[in-house]
C-alpha positions as CSV (number, residue, x, y, z in Angstrom):
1,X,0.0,0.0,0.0
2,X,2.8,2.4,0.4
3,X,3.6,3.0,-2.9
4,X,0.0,3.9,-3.6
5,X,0.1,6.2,0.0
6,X,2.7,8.4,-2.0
7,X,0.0,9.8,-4.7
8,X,-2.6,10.5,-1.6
9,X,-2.4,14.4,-0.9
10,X,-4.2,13.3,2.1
11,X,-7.0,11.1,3.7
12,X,-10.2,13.1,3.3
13,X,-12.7,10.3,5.1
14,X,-10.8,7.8,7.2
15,X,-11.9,4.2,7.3
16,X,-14.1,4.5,10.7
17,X,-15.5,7.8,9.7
18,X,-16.9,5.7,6.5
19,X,-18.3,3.0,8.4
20,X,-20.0,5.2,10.6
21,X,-22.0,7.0,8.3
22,X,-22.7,3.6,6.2
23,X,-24.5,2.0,9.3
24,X,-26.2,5.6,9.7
25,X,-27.2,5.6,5.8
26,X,-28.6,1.6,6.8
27,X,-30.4,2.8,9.8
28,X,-32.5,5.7,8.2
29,X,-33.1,3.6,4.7
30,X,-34.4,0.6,7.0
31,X,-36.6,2.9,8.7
32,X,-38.2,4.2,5.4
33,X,-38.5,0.6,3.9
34,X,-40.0,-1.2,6.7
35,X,-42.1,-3.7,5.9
36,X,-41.0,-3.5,2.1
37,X,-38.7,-5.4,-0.1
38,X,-35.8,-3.7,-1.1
39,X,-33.6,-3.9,-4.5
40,X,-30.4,-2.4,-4.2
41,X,-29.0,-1.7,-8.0
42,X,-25.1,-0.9,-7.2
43,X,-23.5,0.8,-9.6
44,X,-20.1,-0.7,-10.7
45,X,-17.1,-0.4,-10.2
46,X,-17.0,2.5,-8.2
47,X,-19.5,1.7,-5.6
48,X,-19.4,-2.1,-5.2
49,X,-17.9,-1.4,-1.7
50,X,-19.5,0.8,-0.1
51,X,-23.1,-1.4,-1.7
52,X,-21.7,-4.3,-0.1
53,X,-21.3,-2.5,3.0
54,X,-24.3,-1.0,3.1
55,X,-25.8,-4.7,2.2
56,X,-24.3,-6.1,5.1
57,X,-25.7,-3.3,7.4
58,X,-29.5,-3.3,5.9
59,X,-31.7,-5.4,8.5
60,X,-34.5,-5.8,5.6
61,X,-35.0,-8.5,2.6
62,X,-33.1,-7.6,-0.2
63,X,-32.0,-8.0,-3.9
64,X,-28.8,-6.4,-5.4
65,X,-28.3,-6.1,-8.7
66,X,-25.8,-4.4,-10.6
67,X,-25.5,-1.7,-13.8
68,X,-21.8,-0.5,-15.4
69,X,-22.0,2.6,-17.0
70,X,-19.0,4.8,-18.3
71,X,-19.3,8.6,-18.6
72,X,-15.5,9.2,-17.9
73,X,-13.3,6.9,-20.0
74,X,-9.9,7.1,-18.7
75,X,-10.4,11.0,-18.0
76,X,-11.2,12.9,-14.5
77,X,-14.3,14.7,-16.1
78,X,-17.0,13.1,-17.4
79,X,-17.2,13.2,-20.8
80,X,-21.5,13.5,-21.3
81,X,-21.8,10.7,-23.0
82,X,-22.8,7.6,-21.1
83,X,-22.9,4.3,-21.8
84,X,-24.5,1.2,-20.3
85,X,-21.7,-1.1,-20.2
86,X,-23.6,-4.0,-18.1
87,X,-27.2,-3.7,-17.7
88,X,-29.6,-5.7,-14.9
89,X,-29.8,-8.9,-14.5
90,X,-33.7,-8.9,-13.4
91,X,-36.8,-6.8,-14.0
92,X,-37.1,-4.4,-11.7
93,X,-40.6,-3.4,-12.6
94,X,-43.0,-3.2,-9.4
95,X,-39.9,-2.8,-7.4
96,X,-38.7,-1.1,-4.3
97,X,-35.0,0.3,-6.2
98,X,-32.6,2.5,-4.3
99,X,-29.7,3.0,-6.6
100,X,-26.5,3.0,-4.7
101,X,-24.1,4.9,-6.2
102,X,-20.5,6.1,-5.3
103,X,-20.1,10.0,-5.6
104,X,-22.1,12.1,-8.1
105,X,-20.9,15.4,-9.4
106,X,-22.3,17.4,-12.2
107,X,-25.5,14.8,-12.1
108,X,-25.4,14.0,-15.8
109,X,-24.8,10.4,-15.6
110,X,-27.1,9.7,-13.0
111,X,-30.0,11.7,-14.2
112,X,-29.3,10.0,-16.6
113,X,-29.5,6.6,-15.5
114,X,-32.4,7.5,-13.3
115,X,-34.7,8.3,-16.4
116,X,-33.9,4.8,-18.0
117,X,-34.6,3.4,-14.8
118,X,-37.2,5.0,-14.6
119,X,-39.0,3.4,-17.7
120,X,-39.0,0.3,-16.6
121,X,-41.5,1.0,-13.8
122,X,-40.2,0.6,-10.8
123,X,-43.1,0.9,-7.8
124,X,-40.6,3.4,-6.0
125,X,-36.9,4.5,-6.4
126,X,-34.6,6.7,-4.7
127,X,-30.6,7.3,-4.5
128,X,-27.9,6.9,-1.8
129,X,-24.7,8.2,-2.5
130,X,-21.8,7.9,-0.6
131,X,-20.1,11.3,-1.8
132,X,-22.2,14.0,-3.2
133,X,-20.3,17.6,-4.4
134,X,-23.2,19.7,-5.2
135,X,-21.3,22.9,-6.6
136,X,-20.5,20.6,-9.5
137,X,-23.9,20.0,-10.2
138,X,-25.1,21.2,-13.8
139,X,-28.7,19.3,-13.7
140,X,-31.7,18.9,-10.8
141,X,-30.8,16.0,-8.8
142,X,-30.8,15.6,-5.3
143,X,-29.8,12.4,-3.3
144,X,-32.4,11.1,-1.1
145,X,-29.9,9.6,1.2
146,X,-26.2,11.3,1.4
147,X,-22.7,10.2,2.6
148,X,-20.7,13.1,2.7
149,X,-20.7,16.3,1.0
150,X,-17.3,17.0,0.2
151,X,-15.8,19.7,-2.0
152,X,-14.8,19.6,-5.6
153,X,-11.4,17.7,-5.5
154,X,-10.8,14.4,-7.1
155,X,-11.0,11.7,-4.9
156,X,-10.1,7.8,-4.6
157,X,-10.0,5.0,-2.8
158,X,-13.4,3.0,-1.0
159,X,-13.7,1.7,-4.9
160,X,-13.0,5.4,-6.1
161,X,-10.3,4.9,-8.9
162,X,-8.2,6.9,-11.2
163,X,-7.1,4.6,-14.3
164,X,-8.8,1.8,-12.3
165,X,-6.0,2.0,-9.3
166,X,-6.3,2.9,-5.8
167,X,-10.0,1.5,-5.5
168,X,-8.5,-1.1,-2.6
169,X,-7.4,1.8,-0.1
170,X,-9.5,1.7,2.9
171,X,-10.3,5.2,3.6
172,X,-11.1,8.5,0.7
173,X,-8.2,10.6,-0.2
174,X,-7.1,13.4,-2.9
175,X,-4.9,12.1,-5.5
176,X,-2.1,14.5,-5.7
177,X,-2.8,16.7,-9.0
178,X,0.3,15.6,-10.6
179,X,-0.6,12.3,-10.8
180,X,-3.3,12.8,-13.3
181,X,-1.7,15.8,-14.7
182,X,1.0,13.7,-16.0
183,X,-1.5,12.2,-18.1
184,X,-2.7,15.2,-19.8
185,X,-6.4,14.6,-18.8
C-alpha cells in the first residue's frame, strides 16, 4: 500500500468515519423501507464497496443487482456521453430500487440513469450516494440519502479509482494533482 500512500495528498474520510456514516445511511433507509422489499441496484465499479457494505448493514429482505456505466473513460471529467456497459440482470418493474451509487458530481450520468430506470417501472426509487459535491452540479438532482458532501477535489479509494487504481485503499483521499496531470487529462 505504500507505494500507492505516495499519490494520496491526504485522507479526506478515514476508514471508521466511512463506516460510521454507512450504518447511519442503513439505519435511516431501513426505517423508510419497513415492511417493504428492497432492490439495491449498485453501480459498478465504483461503488461495489460501499453497496456491499451498506448490504451487510440493511436489517430488511433484499435484492442487489448491478448496472456498469461509463461517462468518464480514462479521464477525470465526465465526458456527457454515457454508456450502459452491463445492464440488470432482473426486471425491476414493481420494485422497491434504491440505486447505490458512489459519488455524483455534475448529475449527468445519474440523471441519466435514473430516467432509463425510470421506464421500466419501478413501484418506487430513490438514491444513496456515498459522496455527493453539489457545486459541481449542472442538472436537478438531489440524493435522497447522502454520505458526505465534500468539496470539488478528485477523490479515490473505498472503490473510487483513477485509471482503475487505488480502489482497494481503505479510507477516501485526494490524489495529488500531478498524478493525473501527468496524463494530460
Amino acid at each position: 500500500m505504500a507505494p500507492m500512500m505516495d499519490d494520496v495528498a491526504k485522507v479526506l474520510l478515514d476508514e471508521a468515519t466511512i463506516q460510521a456514516k454507512v450504518r447511519e445511511l442503513a439505519a435511516r433507509i431501513a426505517e423508510d423501507y419497513a415492511g417493504k422489499e428492497l432492490t439495491l441496484v449498485c453501480i459498478l465499479k465504483g461503488a461495489v464497496l460501499f453497496a456491499a457494505d451498506l448490504l451487510r448493514a440493511l436489517p430488511l429482505p433484499v435484492e442487489i443487482d448491478f448496472m456498469a456505466i461509463s461517462s468518464y473513460g480514462r479521464g477525470v471529467r465526465t465526458s456527457g456521453v454515457v454508456r450502459i456497459l452491463k445492464d440488470l440482470d432482473h426486471s425491476i418493474e414493481g420494485k422497491h430500487v434504491l440505486v447505490v451509487e458512489d459519488i455524483v458530481d455534475s448529475g449527468l450520468t445519474l440523471s441519466y440513469l435514473l430516467e432509463t430506470l425510470s421506464s421500466r417501472q419501478p413501484a418506487s426509487m430513490k438514491v444513496c450516494v456515498l459522496l455527493d459535491k453539489p457545486e459541481r452540479r449542472v442538472v436537478d438532482l438531489t440524493p435522497d440519502y447522502v454520505g458526505f458532501e465534500i468539496p470539488d477535489e478528485f477523490v479515490i479509494g473505498y472503490g473510487l479509482d483513477y485509471a482503475e487504481k487505488y480502489r482497494n485503499l481503505p479510507f477516501i483521499g485526494v490524489l495529488k494533482p500531478e498524478i493525473y496531470a501527468a496524463t494530460g487529462e
